[in-house]
C-alpha positions as CSV (number, residue, x, y, z in Angstrom):
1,X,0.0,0.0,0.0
2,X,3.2,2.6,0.7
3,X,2.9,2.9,-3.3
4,X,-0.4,4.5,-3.4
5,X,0.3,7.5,-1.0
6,X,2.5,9.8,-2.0
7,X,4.8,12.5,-0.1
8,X,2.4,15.1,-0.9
9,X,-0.4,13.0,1.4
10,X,1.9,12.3,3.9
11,X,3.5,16.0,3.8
12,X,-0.1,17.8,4.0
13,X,-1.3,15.4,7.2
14,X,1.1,18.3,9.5
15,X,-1.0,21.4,7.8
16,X,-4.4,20.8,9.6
17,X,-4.9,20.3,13.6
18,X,-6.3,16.6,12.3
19,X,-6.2,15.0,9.4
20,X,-6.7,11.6,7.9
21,X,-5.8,9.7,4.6
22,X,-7.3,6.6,4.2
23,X,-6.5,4.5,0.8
24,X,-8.1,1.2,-0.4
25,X,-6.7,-1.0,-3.0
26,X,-9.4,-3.6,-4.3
27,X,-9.7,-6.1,-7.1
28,X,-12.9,-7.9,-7.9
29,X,-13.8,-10.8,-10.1
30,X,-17.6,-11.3,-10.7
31,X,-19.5,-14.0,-12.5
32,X,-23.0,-13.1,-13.6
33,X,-26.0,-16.1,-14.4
34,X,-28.4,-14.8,-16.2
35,X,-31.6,-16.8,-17.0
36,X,-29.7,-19.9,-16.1
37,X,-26.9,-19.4,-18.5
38,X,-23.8,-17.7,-17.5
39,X,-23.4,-14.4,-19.0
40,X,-20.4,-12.6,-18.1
41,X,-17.3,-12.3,-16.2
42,X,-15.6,-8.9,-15.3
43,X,-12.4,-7.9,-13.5
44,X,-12.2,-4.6,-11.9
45,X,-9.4,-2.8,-10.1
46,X,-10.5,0.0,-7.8
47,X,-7.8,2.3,-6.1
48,X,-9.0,5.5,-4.0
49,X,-8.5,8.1,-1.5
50,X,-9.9,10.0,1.0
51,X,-8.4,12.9,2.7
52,X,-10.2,13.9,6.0
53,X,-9.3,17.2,8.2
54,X,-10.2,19.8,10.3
55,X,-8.7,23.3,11.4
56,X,-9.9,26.3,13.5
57,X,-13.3,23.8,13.8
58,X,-14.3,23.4,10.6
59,X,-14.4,20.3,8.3
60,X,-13.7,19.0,4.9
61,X,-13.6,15.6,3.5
62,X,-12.9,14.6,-0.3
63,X,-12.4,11.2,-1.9
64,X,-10.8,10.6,-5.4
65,X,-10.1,7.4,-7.7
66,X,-6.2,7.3,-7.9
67,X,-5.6,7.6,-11.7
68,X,-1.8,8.7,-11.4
69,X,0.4,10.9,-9.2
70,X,-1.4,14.2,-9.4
71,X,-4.9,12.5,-7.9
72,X,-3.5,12.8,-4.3
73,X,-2.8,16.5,-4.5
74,X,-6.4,17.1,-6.4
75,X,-7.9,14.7,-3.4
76,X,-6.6,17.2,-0.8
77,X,-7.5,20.3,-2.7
78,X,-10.9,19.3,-2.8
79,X,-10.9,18.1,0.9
80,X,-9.4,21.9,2.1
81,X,-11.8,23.7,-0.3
82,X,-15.0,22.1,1.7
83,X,-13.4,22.9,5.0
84,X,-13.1,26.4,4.1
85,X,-16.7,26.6,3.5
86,X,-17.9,24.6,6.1
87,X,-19.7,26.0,9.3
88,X,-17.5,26.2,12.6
89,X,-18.5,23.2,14.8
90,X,-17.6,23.2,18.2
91,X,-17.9,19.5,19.4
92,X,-14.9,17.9,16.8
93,X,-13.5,14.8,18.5
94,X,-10.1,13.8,18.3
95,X,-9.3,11.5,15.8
96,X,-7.5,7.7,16.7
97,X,-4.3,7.6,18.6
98,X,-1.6,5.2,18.2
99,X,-2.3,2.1,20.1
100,X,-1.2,-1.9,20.1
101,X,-3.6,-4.3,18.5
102,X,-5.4,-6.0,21.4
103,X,-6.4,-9.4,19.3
104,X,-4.4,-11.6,17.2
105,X,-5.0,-11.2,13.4
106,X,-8.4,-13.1,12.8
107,X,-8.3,-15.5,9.4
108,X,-10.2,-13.3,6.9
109,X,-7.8,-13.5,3.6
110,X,-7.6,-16.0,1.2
111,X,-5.0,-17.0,-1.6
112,X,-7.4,-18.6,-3.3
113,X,-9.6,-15.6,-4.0
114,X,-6.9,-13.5,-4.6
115,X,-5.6,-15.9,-7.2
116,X,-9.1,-16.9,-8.6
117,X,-9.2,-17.7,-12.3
118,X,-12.3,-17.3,-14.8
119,X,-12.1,-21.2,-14.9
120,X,-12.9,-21.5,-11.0
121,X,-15.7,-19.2,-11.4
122,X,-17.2,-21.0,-14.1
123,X,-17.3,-24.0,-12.4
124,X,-19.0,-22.6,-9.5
125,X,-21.1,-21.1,-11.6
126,X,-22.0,-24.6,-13.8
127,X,-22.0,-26.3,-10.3
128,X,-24.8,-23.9,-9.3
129,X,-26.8,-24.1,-12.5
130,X,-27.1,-27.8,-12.4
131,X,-27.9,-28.4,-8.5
132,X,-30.8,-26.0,-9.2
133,X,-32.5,-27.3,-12.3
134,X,-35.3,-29.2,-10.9
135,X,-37.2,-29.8,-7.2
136,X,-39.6,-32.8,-7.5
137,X,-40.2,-32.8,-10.5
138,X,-41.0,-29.2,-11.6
139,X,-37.9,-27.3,-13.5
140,X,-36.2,-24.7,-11.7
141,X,-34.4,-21.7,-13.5
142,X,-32.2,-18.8,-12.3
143,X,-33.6,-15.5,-13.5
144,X,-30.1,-13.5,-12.2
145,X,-27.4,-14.6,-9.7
146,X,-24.2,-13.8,-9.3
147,X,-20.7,-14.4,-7.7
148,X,-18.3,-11.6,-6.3
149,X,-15.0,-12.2,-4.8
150,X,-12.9,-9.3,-3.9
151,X,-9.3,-8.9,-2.6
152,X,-9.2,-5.4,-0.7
153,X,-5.8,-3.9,0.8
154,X,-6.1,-0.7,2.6
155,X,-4.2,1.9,4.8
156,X,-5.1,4.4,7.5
157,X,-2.5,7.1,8.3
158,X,-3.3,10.1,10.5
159,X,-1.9,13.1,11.9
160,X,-1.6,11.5,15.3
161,X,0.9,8.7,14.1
162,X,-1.6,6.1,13.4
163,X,-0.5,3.9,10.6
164,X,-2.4,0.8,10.1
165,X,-2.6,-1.3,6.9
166,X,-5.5,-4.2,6.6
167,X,-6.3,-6.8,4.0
168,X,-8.8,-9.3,3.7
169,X,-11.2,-11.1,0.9
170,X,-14.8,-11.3,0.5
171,X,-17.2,-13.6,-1.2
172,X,-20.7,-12.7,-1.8
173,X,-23.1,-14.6,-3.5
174,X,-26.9,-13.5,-4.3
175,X,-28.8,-16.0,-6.1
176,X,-32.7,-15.9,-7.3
177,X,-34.5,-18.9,-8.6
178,X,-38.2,-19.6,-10.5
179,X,-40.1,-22.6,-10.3
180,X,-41.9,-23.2,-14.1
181,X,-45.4,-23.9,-13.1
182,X,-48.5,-22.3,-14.0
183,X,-48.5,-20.6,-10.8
184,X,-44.9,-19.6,-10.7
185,X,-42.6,-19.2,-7.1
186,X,-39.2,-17.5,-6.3
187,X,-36.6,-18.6,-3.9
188,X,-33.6,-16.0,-2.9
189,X,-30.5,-16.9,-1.1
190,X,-27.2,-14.9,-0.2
191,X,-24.0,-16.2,0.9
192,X,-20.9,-14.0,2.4
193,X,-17.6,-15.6,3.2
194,X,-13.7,-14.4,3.4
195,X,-13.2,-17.3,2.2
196,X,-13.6,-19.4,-1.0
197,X,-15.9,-22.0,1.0
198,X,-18.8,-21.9,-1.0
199,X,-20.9,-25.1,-1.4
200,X,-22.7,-24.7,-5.6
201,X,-24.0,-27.9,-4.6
202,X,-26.1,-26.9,-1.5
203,X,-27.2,-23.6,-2.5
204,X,-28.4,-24.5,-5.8
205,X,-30.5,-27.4,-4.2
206,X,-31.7,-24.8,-1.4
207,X,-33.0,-21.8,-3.6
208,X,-34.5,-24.7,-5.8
209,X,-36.4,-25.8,-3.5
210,X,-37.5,-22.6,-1.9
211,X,-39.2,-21.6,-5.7
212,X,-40.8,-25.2,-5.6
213,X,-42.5,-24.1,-2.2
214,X,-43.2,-20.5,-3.0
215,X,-45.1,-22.0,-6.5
216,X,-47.1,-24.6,-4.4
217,X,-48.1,-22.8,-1.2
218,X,-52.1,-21.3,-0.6
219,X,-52.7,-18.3,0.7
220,X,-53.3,-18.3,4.7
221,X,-56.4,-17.9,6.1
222,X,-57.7,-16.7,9.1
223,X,-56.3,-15.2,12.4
224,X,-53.4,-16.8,14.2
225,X,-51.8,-15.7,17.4
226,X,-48.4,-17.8,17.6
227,X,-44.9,-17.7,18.0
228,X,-42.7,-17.0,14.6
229,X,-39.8,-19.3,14.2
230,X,-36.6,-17.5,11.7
231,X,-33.9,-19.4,10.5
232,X,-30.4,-17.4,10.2
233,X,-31.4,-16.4,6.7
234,X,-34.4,-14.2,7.3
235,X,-33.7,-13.7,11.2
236,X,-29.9,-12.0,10.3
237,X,-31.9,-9.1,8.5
238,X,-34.7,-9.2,11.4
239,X,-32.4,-9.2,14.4
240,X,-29.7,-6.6,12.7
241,X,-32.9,-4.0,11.9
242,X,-33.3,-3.7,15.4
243,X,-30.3,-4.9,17.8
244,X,-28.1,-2.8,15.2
245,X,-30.1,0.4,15.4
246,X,-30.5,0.3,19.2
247,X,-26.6,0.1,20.0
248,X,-25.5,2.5,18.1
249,X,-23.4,5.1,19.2
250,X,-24.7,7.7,17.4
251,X,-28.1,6.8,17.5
252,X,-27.5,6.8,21.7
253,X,-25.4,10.5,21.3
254,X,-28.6,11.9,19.7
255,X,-31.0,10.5,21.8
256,X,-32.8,8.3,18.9
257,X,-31.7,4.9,20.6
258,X,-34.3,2.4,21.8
259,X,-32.0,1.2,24.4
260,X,-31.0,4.9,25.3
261,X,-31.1,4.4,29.1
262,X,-30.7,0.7,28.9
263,X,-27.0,0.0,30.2
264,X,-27.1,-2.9,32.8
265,X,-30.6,-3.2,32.5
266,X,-32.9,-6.5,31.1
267,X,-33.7,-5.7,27.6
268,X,-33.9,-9.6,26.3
269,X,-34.7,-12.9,27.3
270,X,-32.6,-14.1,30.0
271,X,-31.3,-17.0,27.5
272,X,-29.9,-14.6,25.1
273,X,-25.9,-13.6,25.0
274,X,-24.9,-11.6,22.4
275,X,-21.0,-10.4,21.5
276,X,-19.1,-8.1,18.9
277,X,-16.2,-10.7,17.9
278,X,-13.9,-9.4,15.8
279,X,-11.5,-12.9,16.1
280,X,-13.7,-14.6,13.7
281,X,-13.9,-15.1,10.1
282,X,-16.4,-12.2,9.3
283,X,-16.1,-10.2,6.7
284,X,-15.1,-7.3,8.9
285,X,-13.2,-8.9,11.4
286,X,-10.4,-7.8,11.9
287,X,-7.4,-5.7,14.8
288,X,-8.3,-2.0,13.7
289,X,-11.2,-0.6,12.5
290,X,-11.2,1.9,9.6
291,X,-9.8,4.4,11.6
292,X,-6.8,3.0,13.3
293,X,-8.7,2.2,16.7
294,X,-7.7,-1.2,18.3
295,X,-10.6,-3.7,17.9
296,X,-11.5,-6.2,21.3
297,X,-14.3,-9.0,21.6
298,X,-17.6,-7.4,23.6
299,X,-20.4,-8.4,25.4
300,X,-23.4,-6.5,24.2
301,X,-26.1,-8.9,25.8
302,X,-25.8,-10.9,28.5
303,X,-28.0,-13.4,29.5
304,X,-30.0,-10.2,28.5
305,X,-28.9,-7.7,30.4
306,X,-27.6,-4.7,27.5
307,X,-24.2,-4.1,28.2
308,X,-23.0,-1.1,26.0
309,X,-23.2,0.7,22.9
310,X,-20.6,0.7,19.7
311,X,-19.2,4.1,18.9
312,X,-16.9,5.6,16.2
313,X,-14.7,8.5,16.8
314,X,-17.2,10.9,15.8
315,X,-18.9,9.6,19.0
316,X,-15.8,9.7,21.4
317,X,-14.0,7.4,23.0
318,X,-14.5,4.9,20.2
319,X,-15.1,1.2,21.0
320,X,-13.2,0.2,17.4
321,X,-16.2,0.2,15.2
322,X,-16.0,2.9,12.4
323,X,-15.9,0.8,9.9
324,X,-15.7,1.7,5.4
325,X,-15.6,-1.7,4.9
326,X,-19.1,-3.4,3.7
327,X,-19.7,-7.4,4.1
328,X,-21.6,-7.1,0.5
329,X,-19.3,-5.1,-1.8
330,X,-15.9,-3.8,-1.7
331,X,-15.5,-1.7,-4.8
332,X,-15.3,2.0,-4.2
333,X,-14.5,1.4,-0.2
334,X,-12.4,4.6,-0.1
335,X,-15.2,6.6,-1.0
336,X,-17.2,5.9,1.9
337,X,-17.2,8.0,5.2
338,X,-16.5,5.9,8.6
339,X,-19.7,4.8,9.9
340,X,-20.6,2.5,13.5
341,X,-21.0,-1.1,12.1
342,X,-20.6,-4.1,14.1
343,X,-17.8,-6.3,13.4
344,X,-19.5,-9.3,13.9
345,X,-22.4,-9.8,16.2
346,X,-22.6,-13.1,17.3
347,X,-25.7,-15.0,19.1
348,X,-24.6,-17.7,21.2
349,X,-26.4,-21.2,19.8
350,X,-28.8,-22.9,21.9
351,X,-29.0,-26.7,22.3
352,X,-32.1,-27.6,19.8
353,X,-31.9,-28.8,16.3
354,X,-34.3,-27.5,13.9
355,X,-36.8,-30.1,13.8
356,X,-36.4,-30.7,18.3
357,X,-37.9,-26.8,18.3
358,X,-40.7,-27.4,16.1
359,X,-41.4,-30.8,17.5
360,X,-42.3,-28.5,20.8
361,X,-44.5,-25.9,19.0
362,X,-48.5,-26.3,18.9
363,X,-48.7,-23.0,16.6
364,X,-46.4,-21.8,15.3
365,X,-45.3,-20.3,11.8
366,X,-42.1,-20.7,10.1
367,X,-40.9,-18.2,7.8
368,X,-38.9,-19.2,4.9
369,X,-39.3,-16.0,3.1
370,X,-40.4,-12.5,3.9
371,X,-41.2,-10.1,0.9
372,X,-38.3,-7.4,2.9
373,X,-37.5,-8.6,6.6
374,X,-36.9,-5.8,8.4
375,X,-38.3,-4.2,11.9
376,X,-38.6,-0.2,12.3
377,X,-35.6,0.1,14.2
378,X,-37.1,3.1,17.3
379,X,-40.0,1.6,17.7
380,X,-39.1,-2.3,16.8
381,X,-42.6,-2.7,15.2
382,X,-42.9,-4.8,11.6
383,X,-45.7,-5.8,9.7
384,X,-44.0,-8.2,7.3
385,X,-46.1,-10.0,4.0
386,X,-44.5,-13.5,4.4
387,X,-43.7,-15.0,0.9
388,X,-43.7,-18.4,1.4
389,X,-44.5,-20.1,5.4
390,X,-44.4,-23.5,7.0
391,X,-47.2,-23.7,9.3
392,X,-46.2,-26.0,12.5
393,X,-49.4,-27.8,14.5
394,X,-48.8,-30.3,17.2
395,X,-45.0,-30.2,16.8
396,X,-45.4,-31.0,12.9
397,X,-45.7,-29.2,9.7
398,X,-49.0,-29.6,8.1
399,X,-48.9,-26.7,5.4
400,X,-46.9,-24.5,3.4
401,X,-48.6,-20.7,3.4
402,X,-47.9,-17.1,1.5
403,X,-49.5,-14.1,1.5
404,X,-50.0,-13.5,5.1
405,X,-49.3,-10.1,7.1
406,X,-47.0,-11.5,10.6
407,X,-46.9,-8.8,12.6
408,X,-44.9,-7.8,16.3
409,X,-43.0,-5.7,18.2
410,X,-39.3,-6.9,17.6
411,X,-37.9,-5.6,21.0
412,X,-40.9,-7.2,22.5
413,X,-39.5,-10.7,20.5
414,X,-36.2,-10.5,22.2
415,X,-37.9,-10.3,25.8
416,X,-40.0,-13.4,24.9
417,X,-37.4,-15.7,23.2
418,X,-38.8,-19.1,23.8
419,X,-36.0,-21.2,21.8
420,X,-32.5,-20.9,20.4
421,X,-31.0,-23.6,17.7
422,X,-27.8,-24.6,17.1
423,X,-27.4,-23.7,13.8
424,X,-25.4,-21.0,13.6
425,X,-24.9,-19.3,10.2
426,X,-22.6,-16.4,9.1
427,X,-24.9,-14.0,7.5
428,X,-22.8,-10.5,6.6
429,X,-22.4,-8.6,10.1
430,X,-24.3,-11.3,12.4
431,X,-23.8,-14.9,13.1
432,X,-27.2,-16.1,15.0
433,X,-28.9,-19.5,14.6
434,X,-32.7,-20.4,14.4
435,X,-34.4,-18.4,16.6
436,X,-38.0,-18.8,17.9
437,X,-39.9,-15.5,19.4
438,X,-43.0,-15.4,21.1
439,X,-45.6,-12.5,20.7
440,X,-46.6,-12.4,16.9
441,X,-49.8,-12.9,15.0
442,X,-50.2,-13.5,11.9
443,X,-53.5,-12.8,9.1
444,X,-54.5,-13.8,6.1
445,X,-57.2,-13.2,3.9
């Protein structure tokens, strides 16, 4: 990374009271399915700065692509021309200090991505294809999918002495399927990975037979008051929308936080523990966050007691989370101003299997597939249409169901958490298994 900041950058971090240059360095290889044919594979190579600083209270930020020598100085120009017109703030928090990393590096780069050929994403690609062709006996196609891998090197220097370089890989996968029947149903899977773990095989079987039950499901009827069962694919989104937005820094420093008084006090069920882990294999994992702070393993839940908030520097006394990076897509990371993210919220499993939880549900519903699932994130309320459902009576399945409003409070969920599985799954930021919540309803027509 030394080769992409230049003496000018380095020179111009002493002519502000703070400043900040932060440069990214990413390749990414993409495969793109397309009506179940592959139709394209693309390289790209992405390599930017941004140039943070403030003097006499004001601010200025700029970010350029790094097209040649010049781009640095252009970068800063930019950066010094919007702090000249920006307003005087009074509150401007010191930027990161130098500081020993207080994990050991977690395992979040490959070789094999960064050496990936067009070959190996072909076969993936071919290996998906055919796994998903058919699901009993109905033919299965894929509208559009696709699979990115990306290979991101990046460096954080500041006026305080930080200087911190990170790499790591990424692997995201987004896949949509179509069953071919006269009353046609979609399936929709995602898969994010630092490493090149991916199983063609599985997901092409899954997202086959998620389109199989969306296309032979009937619509709910009636009025159901019951718990809602998630499985990591829908519940990641679910649990994030909430749990994400309440213990956030900023959202706590402006008073928009639903946990805002909350620290050492119950705010989940007493089964629930709940970390930031940043010694995994998450995608943003890793012993700084994007701003040179020193990154450490947290309890924010414990056995549901809500043990702190995340914060960035723009906060104060950060806890390690501002974070550029994005577990979905690397490409134009430099561009993108520090922002709280976790670095990998992790729900410890439970001790049930899938089919031990619903063996212990009278009613229940179990959603495969919600048309967006995500919870208002003050209030924690959703009213979700569920795409495609498994209706659970007397610990069995007896139906599959779609078009059906499930509604709840989400932060009520968490306090009435009958069941945990123990099938954790990495989805993006979280890594939660099965989760089953008390306190929903669902209708239908």
């Amino acid at each position: 990374m030394n080769g992409y900041i230049g003496d000018r950058a380095m020179q111009a971090l002493k002519d502000y009271d703070q400043a900040e240059v932060y440069v990214s360095d990413t390749t990414i290889n993409t495969i793109y399915i397309d009506n179940s044919q592959i139709s394209n594979i693309e390289t790209k190579h992405d390599v930017g700065m941004m140039f943070r600083m403030n003097k006499d209270g004001r601010m200025g930020k700029a970010y350029l692509n790094l097209n040649g020598r010049d781009s640095e100085e252009e970068c800063i120009r930019m950066a010094d021309t919007v702090m000249r017109f920006s307003p005087v703030t009074e509150d401007i928090k010191p930027f990161a200090q130098p500081e020993q990393a207080r994990i050991a590096m977690p395992d979040v780069f490959d070789r094999k991505i960064e050496e990936i050929t067009p070959e190996v994403l072909r076969d993936l690609a071919k290996r998906l294809i055919g796994a998903s062709a058919e699901c009993n006996g109905s033919e299965v196609r894929i509208p559009r999918a696709q699979i990115r891998v990306s290979t991101t090197r990046s460096r954080t220097l500041n006026s305080n002495g930080v200087d911190i370089e990170h790499e790591s890989t990424l692997l995201y996968g987004h896949f949509t399927s179509m069953c071919v029947r006269d009353h046609p149903g979609e399936g929709i899977e995602e898969f994010r990975s630092t490493h090149l773990d991916i199983e063609p095989e599985r997901i092409g079987r899954s997202i086959a037979e998620k389109a199989y039950n969306a296309a032979t499901c009937t619509e709910f009827k009636g009025h159901l008051k019951c718990p809602m069962v998630l499985t990591p694919g829908e519940g990641a989104d679910m649990f994030f929308s909430v749990v994400g937005d309440a213990i956030d820094g900023e959202n706590q420093k402006y008073g928009r936080s639903h946990w805002q008084n909350s620290v050492d006090q119950p705010v989940a069920s007493e089964i629930l523990n709940v970390v930031d882990d940043p010694t995994g294999t998450a995608p943003l994992a890793g012993r700084f966050d994007d701003e040179g702070v020193a990154t450490q393993r947290r309890s924010i839940i414990e056995n549901g007691v809500f043990k702190g908030f995340l914060r960035d520097t723009f906060c104060g006394d950060s806890t390690g989370n501002g974070l550029r990076r994005s577990s979905t897509e690397q490409q134009g990371v430099y561009a993108r101003t520090p922002t709280i993210k976790p670095l990998n919220l992790r729900v410890s499993p439970g001790k049930y299997s899938l089919d031990q939880m619903i063996e212990q549900l009278d009613d229940a519903i179990l959603v495969e597939k919600f048309a967006a699932p995500e919870a208002e994130g003050i209030t924690g309320r959703f009213g979700l249409n569920v795409r495609c459902g498994h209706v659970i009576h007397k610990g069995e399945v007896v139906g599959v169901v779609n078009n059906a409003l499930l509604m709840g409070n989400m932060y009520d969920c968490l306090q009435n958490i009958r069941m945990i599985g123990n099938d954790s799954t990495q989805g993006g930021v979280v890594n939660l298994p099965t989760i089953c919540y008390d306190g929903t309803e669902i209708i239908g027509n």
